[in-house]
N, C-alpha and C positions, 0 to 999 in steps of 0.2 A: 494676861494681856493688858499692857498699857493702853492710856484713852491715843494714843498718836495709832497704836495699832488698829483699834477698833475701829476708826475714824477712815483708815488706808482700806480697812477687808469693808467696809460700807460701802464705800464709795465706788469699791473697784464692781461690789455685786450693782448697785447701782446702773453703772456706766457700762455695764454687761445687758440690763435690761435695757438700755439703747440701744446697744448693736442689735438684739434680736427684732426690735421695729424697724430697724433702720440697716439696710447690708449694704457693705460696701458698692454694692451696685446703685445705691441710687447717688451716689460720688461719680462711680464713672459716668452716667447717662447725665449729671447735671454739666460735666464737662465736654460734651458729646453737644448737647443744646444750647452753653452757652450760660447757663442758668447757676443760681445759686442755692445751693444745699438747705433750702429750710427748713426739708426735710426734721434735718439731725438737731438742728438748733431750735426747731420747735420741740421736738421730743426730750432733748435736754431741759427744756424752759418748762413743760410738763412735770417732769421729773423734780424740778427744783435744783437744775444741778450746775444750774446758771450762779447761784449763791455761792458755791464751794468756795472755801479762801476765803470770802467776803464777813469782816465779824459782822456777827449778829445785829447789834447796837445799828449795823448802817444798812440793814434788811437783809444780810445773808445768813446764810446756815452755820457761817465759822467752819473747822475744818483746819485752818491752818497752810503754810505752804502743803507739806505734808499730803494734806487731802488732795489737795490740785494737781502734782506730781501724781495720783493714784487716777484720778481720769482722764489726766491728758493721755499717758502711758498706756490704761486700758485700750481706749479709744483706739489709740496710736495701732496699737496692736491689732485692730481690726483695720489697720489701710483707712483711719479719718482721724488725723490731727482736727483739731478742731482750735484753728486760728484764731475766727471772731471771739472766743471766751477767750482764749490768750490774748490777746492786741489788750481788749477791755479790761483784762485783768491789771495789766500790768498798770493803765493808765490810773483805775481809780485805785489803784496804791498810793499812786501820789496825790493824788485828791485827797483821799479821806486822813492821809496820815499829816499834810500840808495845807491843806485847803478850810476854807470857812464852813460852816458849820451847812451854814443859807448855799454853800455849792457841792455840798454832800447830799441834801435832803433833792438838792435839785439835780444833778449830775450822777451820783454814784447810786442812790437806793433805786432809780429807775434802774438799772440793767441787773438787779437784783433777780429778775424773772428773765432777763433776755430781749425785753421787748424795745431797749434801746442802747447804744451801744457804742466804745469809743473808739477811735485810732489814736493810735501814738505815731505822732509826727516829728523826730529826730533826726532823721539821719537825710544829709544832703549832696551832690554830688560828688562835692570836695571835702566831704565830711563825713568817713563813715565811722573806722577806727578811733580816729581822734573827734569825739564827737565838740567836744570845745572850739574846736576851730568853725563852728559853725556860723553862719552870716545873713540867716533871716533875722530883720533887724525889726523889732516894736519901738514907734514914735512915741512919747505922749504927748497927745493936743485934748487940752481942756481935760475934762472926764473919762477919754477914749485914749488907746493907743492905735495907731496906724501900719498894720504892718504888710511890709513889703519879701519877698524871697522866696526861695525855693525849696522843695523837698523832693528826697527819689526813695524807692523801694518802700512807700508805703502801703503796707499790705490791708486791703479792705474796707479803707477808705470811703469807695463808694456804697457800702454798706452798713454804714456808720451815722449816725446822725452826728457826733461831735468829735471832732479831734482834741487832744492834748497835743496842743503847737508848743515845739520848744522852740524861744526866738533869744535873739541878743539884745539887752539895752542898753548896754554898753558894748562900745568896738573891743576887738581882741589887743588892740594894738593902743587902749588906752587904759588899760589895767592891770595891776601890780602880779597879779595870778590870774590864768583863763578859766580856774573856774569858777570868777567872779565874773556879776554881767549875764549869767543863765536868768532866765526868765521865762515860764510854762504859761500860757494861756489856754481856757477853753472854748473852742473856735467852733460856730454849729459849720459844719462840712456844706452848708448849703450859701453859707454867707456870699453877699456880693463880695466878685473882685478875686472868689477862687477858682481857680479849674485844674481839671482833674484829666488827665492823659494814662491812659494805661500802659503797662510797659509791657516788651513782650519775652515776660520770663515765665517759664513755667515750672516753676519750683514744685508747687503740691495742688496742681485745676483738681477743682474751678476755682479755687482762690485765686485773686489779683494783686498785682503790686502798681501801683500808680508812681507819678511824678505828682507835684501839688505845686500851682503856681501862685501865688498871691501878692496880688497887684491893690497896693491900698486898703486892706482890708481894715475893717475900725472893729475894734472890739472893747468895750464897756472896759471901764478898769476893775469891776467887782470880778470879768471873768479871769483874773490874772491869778496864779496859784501861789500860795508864800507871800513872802518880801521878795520885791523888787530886786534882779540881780544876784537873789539864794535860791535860786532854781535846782543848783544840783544838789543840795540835800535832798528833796524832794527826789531827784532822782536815784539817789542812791539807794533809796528805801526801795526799788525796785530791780538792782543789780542784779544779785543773786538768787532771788527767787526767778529772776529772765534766765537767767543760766541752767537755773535747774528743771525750766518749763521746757525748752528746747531739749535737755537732756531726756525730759521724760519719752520727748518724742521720739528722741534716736531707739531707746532700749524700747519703747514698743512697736518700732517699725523694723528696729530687729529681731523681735522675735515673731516676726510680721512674715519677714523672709526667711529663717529657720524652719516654719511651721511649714512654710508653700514647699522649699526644698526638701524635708523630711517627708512629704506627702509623696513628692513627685518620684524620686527615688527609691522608694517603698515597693513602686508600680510600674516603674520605668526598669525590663527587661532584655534589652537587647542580644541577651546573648543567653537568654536563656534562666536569668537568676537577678534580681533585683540591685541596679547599680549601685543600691547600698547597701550592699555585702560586700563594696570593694572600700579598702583602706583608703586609697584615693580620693574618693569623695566624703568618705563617715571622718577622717580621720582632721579634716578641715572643718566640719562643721562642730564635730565636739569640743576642740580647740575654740573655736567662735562663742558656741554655749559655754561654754565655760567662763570666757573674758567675759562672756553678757552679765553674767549672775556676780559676777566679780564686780565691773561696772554700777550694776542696779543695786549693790549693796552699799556702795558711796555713792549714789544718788539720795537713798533716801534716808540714809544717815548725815547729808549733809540737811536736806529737808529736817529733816528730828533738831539740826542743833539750830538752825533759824527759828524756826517754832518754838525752842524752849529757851529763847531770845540770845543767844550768842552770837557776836560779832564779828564774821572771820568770813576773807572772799576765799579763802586758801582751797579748803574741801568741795565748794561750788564750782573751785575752777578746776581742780585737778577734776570731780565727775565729769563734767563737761566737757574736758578734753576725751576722756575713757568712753565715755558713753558715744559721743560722735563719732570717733576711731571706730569702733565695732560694730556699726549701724551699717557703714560703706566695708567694712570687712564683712558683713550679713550678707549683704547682698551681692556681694562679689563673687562667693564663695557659691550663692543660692541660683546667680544666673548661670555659673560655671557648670551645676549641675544639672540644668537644663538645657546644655548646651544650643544650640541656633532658636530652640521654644524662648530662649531666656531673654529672644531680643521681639519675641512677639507680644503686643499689648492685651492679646486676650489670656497670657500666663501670666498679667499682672504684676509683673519686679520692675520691667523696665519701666513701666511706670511711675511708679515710686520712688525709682534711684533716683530722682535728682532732688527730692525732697531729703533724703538721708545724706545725701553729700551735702547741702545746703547748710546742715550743721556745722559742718567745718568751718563756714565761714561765718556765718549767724548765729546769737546776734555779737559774738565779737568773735574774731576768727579764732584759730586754735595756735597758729603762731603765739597772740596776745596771753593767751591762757600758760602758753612755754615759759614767758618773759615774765608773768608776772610768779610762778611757780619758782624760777629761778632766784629772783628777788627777794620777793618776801617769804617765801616758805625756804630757801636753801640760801638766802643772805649774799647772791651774788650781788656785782654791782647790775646796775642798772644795764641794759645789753639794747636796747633802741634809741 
């Protein structure tokens, strides 16, 4: 057993001994009241499992993408993605891979334990796919930048002490390439001049997803990430590990609804003999298991070649396509078998379906994943 495997079977036993402190019930009842899961995030933060991903050197356990793909997934699979370690994940990638030494110690090793925590703040109304076309714009006056613009579908936000603001300091329309003029700021979430509007999507409650307004905001220029305007290398160090984070979620919230409809059809007689003894229903859901394990073995073989530092969006995108696919085929197949139980919330799928279809579109749809599979991995031309 290689150290990538040992690293996946830790983490996954690990992230096992959260679920048993922690059951999906206390997810439903925190969305019931309104309330946020601290449940789970403290028990993680107990665990140490806030570090996964994070190297050592910047107070985490290390791990790897790899490892993080193994508790998102677990998790997943018990009905609780766990967003807030995702969001934060992703931000202090670019922090510590881009950022000063003096906004690692201060920024990234805090959420080493959990106890603080970042948003990534990207995506704008006019801007989701093409994130470059973005138009929150940073001034520089004196030692500060001033910034002004908007942001939508930031998730958790208000539970965040800082955002990773990505803005513009340069207009789109005065430079040679748009992914020039990127520029990441670390913004505390409390600063004057922001507000926070919640939106009303309910992708995966109690998580939220806000709008972010910011009128004026002045932010120090130490908290600016990189060089000025090379913002998206910084973000690109976070592409495809976002790709394959989301992915982890699909393939455990598919085997999330395999598990419920293998349960219920077991027990569910109608006529006498358990509905799954009929081809009808067994003969859909093995087909499913099957693409899942197909799915999950390009997920974490694309995981294995980022970690053993190869550079290729190819296999993160083709997972990410497979894995989301099979997530809303889970659960399609899972409420089918529970026929009208399938649309009641104490059976628990419908629930959760709009969290697995979410990956279709999040964080880059599956369209994007076709266009760029087409391109670069089959050398078409260009097709957007």
């Amino acid at each position: 057993m290689d150290s990538v495997e040992t690293w996946v079977n830790d983490i996954r036993q690990a992230a096992k001994g959260v679920i048993k402190q922690v059951p999906r019930q206390h997810i439903i009842d925190c969305d019931k009241d309104g309330s946020f899961p601290n449940k789970l995030y403290d028990t993680m933060s107990e665990l140490g499992l806030w570090g996964v991903g994070l190297p050592e050197e910047h107070g985490g356990m290390g791990g790897g993408v790899s490892a993080m793909v193994a508790l998102v997934e677990t998790l997943s699979a018990a009905g609780m993605p766990p967003f807030n370690y995702l969001i934060t994940g992703f931000a202090r990638m670019a922090i510590y891979s881009h950022g000063t030494p003096e906004q690692v110690e201060q920024f990234v090793k805090p959420t080493a334990d959990g106890k603080k925590r970042i948003a990534f703040a990207i995506t704008e109304p006019n801007a989701g796919t093409n994130t470059m076309a973005i138009k929150t714009f940073a001034k520089k006056e004196g030692d500060s930048y001033i910034i002004n613009g908007q942001k939508a579908f930031i998730s958790g936000v208000n539970d965040c002490e800082w955002m990773l603001l990505i803005t513009r300091t340069q207009l789109l329309k005065d430079v040679p390439n748009p992914a020039v003029g990127i520029t990441p700021f670390i913004v505390d979430t409390n600063a004057a001049g922001i507000a926070l509007n919640e939106m009303r999507i309910r992708v995966s409650p109690p998580d939220r997803q806000y709008e972010v307004f910011l009128d004026d905001v002045q932010v120090p220029a130490e908290r600016m990430v990189g060089k000025e305007g090379e913002g998206m290398k910084g973000l690109f160090v976070g592409l495809n590990p976002e790709r394959l984070m989301t992915s982890a979620i699909s393939c455990g919230l598919a085997d999330y609804a395999i598990d419920k409809a293998v349960e219920y059809i077991k027990e569910r007689a109608p006529f006498g003999k358990p509905t799954g003894s009929y081809q009808g229903l067994q003969h859909p859901l093995a087909r499913t298991k099957a693409r899942l394990e197909a799915a999950r073995l390009m997920l974490y073989d694309a995981a294995k070649r980022i970690d053993m530092g190869e550079r290729t969006g190819a296999v993160p995108s083709m997972a990410k396509l497979l894995c989301s696919e099979v997530a809303t085929e889970a659960f399609d197949i899972a409420i089918q078998c529970h026929g009208g139980y399938g649309f009641d919330e104490d059976y628990d799928l419908i629930t959760l379906l709009p969290c697995a279809r979410a990956q279709r579109v999040a964080p880059v749809n599956n369209e994007m994943m076709l266009n760029f599979i087409g391109e670069h991995v089959l050398g078409l031309p260009k097709s957007y």
